[in-house]
C-alpha positions in Angstrom: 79.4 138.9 140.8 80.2 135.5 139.1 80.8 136.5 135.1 80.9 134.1 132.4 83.4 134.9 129.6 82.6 133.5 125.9 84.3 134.6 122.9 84.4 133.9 119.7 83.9 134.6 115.7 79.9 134.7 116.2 79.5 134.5 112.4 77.1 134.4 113.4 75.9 133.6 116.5 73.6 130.3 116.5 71.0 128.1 119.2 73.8 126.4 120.3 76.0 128.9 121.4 72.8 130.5 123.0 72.2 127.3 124.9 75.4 126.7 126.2 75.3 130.1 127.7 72.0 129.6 129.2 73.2 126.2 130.5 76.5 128.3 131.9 74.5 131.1 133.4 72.0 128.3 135.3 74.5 125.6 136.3 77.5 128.0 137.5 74.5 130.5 139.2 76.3 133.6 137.1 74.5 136.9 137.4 76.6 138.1 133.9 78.1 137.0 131.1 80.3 138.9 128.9 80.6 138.3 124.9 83.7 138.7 123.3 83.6 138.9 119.8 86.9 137.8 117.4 88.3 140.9 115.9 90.5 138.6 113.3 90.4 135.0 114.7 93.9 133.9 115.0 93.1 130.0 114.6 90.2 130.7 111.7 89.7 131.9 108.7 88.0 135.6 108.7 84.2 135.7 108.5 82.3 138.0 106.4 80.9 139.8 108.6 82.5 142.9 110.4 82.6 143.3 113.9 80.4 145.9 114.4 77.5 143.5 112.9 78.6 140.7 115.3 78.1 142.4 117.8 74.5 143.4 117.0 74.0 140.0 116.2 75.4 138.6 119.5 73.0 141.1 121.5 70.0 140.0 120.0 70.7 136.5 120.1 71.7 136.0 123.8 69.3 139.1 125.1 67.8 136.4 127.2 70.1 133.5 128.9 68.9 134.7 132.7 71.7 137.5 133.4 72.9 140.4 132.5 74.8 139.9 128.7 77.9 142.7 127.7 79.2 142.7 124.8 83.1 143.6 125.0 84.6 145.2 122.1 88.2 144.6 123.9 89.7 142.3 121.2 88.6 145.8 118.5 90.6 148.1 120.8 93.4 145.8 120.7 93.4 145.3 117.1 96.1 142.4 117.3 97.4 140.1 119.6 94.0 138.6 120.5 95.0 135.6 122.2 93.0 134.2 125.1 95.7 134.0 127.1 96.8 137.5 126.9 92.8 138.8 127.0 91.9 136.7 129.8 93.9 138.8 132.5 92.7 142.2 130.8 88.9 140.7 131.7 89.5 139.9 134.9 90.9 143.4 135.9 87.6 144.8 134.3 85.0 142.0 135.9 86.4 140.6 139.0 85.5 137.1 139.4 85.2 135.4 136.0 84.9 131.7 134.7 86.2 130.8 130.9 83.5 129.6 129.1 84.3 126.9 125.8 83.0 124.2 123.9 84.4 120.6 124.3 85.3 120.8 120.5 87.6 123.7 121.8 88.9 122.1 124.8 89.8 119.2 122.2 92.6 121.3 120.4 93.3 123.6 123.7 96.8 122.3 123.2 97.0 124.6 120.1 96.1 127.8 121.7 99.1 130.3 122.7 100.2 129.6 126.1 97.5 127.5 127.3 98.8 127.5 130.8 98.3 131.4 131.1 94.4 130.7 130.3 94.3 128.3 133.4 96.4 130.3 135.9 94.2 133.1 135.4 91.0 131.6 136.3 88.8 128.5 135.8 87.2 127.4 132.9 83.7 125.9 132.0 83.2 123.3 129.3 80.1 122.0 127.4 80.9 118.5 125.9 79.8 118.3 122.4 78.3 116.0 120.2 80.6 114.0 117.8 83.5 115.3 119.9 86.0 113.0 121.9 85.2 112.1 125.9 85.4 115.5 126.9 85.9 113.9 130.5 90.0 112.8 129.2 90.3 115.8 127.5 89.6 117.6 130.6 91.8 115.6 132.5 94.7 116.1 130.2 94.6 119.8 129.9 94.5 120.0 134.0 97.5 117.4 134.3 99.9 119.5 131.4 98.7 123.5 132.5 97.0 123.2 135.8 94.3 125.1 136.6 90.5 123.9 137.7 88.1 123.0 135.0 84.1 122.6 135.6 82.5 120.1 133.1 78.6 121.7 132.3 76.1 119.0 132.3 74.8 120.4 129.4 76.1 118.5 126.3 75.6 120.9 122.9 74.4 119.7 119.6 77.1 119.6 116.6 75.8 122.8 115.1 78.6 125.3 113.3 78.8 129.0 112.4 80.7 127.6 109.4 77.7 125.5 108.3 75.0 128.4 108.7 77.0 130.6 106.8 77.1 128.2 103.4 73.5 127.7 103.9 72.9 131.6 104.0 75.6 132.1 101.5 73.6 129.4 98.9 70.4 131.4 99.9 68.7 128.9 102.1 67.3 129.9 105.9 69.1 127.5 107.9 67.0 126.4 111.4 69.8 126.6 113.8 69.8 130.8 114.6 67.2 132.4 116.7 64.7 134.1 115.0 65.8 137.9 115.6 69.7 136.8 114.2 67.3 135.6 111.3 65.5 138.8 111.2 68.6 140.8 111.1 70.7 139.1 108.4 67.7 139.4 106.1 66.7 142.6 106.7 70.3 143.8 106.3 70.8 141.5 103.1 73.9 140.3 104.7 75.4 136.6 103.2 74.5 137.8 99.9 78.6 138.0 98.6 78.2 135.0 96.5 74.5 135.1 95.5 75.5 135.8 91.9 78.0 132.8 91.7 75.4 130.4 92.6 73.1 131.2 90.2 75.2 131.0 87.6 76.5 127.9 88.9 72.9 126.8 89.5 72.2 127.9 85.3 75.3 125.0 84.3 74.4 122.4 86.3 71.5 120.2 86.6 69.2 120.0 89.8 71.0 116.4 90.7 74.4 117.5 90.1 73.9 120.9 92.2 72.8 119.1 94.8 76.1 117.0 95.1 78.0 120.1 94.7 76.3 121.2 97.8 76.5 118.1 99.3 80.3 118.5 98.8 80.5 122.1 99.9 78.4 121.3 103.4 81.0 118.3 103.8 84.5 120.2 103.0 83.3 123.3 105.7 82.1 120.3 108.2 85.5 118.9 107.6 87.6 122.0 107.9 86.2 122.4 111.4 85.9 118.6 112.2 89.6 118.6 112.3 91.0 122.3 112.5 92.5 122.3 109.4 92.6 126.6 109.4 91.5 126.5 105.9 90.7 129.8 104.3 86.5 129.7 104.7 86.6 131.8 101.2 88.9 129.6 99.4 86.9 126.4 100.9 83.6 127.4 99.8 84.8 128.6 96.2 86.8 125.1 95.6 84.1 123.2 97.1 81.3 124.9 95.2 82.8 125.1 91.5 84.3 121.7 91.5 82.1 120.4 89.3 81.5 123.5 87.2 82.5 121.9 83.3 80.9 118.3 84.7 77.9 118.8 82.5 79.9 121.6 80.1 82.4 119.6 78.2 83.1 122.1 75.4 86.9 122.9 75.5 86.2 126.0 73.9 89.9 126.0 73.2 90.7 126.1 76.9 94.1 124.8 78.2 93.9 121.5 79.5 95.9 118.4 79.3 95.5 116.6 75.9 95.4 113.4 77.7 92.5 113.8 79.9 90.3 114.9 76.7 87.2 111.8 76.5 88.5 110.6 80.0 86.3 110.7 82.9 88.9 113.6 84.5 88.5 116.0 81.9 85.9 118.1 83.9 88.8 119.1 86.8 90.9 120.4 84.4 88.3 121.6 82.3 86.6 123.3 85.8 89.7 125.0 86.6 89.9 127.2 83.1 86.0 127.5 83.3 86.2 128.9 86.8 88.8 131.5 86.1 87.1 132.4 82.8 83.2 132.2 83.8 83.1 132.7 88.1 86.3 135.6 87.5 88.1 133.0 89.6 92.0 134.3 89.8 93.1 132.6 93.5 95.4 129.9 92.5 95.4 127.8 95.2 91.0 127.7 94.6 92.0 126.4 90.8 94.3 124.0 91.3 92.0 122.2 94.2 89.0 122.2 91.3 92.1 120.7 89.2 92.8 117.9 91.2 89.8 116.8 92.9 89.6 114.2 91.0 92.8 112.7 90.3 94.8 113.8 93.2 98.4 114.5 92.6 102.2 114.6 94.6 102.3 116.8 97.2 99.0 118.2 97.6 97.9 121.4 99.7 95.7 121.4 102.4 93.1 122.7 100.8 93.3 120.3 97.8 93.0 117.4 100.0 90.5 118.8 101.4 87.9 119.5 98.4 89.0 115.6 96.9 87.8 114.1 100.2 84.9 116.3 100.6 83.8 115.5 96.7 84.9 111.8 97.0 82.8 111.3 100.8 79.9 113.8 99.7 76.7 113.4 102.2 74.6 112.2 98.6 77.0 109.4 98.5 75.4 106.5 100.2 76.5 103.4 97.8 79.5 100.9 99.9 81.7 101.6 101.0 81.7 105.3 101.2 80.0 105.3 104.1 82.8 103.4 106.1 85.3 105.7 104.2 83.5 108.8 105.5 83.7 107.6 109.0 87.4 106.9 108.3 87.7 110.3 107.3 85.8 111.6 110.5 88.0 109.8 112.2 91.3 110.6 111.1 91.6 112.9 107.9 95.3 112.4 106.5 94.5 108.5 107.1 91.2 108.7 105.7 92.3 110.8 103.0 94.9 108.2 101.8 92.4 105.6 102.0 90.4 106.9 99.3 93.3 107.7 97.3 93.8 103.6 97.4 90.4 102.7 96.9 90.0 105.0 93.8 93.3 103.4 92.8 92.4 99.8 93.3 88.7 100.4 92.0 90.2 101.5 88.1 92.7 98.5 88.5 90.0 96.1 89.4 87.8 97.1 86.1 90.7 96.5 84.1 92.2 99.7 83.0 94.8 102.4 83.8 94.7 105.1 86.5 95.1 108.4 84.9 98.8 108.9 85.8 98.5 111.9 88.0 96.2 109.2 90.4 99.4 106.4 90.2 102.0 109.5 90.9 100.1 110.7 93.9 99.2 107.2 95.4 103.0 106.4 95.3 103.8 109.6 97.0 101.7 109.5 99.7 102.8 105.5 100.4 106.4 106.8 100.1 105.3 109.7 102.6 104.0 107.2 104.9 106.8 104.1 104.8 109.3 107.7 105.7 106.8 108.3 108.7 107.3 104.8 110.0 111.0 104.6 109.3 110.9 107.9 111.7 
């Protein structure tokens, strides 16, 4: 019996991880296919749901894809050391003949993955290109030429949907489209998602409608981003950066709050402004959340990940259509340390062209990152 394995977070489970098991189950002829839900994704950040959920999730959404579905709590029993490559061989003992099934965003970054020459010696693997994602045709001749193994390209090609994405949308208490109706049914009969429901009202109370929408126009973009390029960013600390950001834009009381005496009547104010407010009115304590609501403006030396990530996401924002952020954005898509440094030097160039002064933290970081770069060459 031919069994098709697919694992993964499943937080939760959308019509596009449905559909690529269907495709699976009808191309490859399997008779079963066997779920394995993440216990505590090595390569992601953890969800908020726990496993016993996803699991109730996963059999309701795939309860019809033309074969038999399991879902295999092996990576619970474990409790550690969940690694395809070490899981793989454990299946295979427990369901004879098995394919490994993955998406060609997956296959993209396989080169990650512990010991991906393991995953390939055990048996073959099934991929379903992606759209957005690079000619999954090379990438599946690469990871054959460096690990071995066989791998069967799916005819199916899967739409650019994301667990990440659903999740914000639950999480800002919308009903995203891209779930089957009984995962729907569940997660609002349970009340699940609802961790941050009091956060965005009160954010919703500060802002006006215009600038909440670009505050979720930067969220959606900063999660799309994180997974866009793997950057294993905290999904908790991404969504809290992403969604406060602008918290003190349309509150510019200092309310005797510390922030730099410089930046008071500047345009950057509201970052440093955001940061206090966030730890004062959102209970805010994660450090590394404040100073990305800090900086998303001005940038600074030596950024983290994560505070690249919210200035790109706020300065490429999907309600940003005016040029050239559009052929920024697709920079960024393309390449995100690149695309980040281009912004950094358009912002840059943009205040020099109207005749005034960077705020100095914006001058300090766009010399670091052009030293950081000449150093790169000179490598």
């Amino acid at each position: 019996m031919l069994t098709v394995i697919f694992g993964g977070a499943f937080d939760p489970p959308h019509n596009e991880h449905v559909n690529t098991v269907r495709a699976a189950v009808k191309e490859l002829g399997a008779e079963r296919v066997v779920l394995v839900p993440t216990y505590q994704p090595p390569h992601k950040s953890a969800g908020f749901l726990d496993f016993a959920i996803r699991a109730e999730l996963c059999r309701a959404a795939f309860a019809d894809v033309g074969a038999e579905v399991v879902v295999d709590d092996e990576e619970r029993r474990r409790g550690h050391d969940n690694y395809a490559s070490l899981l793989l061989p454990e299946l295979k003992k427990r369901y004879g003949d098995i394919i490994y099934l993955m998406g060609g965003d997956s296959l993209q970054y396989f080169g990650t993955w512990r010991n991906p020459q393991e995953i390939m010696a055990t048996c073959p693997v099934a991929v379903a290109a992606r759209e957005g994602y690079r000619d999954v045709q090379a990438a599946a001749k690469d990871a054959v030429e460096r690990y071995g193994g066989k791998i069967r390209l799916l005819n199916y090609v899967g739409k650019d949907v994301s667990s990440a994405r659903i999740k914000t949308l639950f999480l800002l208490g919308e009903c995203p489209q891209d779930v089957p109706n009984a995962v729907s049914d569940i997660i609002r009969e349970k009340g699940l998602f609802r961790e941050y429901a009091d956060t965005v009202k009160k954010l919703r109370s500060y802002q006006s409608e215009e600038l909440f929408l670009h505050s979720r126009a930067a969220l959606l973009r900063a999660v799309d981003l994180n997974s866009l390029h793997n950057l294993k960013q905290n999904y908790e600390q991404v969504f809290l950066a992403a969604l406060l950001h602008d918290n003190a834009k349309e509150r510019p009381s200092l309310d005797g709050l510390d922030v730099p005496s410089d930046s008071v009547g500047t345009s950057v104010l509201h970052q440093f402004l955001g940061a206090e407010k966030a730890k004062r009115d959102f209970g805010i304590e994660d450090e590394a959340v404040l100073d990305a609501i800090r900086y998303h403006t001005t940038g600074r030396p030596a950024m983290s990940v994560l505070e690249k990530l919210i200035y790109t996401a706020d300065s490429t924002s999907y309600d940003r259509d005016y040029e050239p952020i559009p052929a920024l954005r697709a920079a960024v898509d393309e390449n995100f340390d690149e695309g980040f440094f281009s912004l950094l030097k358009f912002t840059y160039e943009k205040i020099a062209a109207k005749g005034r002064a960077a705020y100095p933290l914006t001058e300090q970081a766009l010399r670091y990152y052009e030293k950081e770069r000449e150093s790169a060459k000179g490598e």
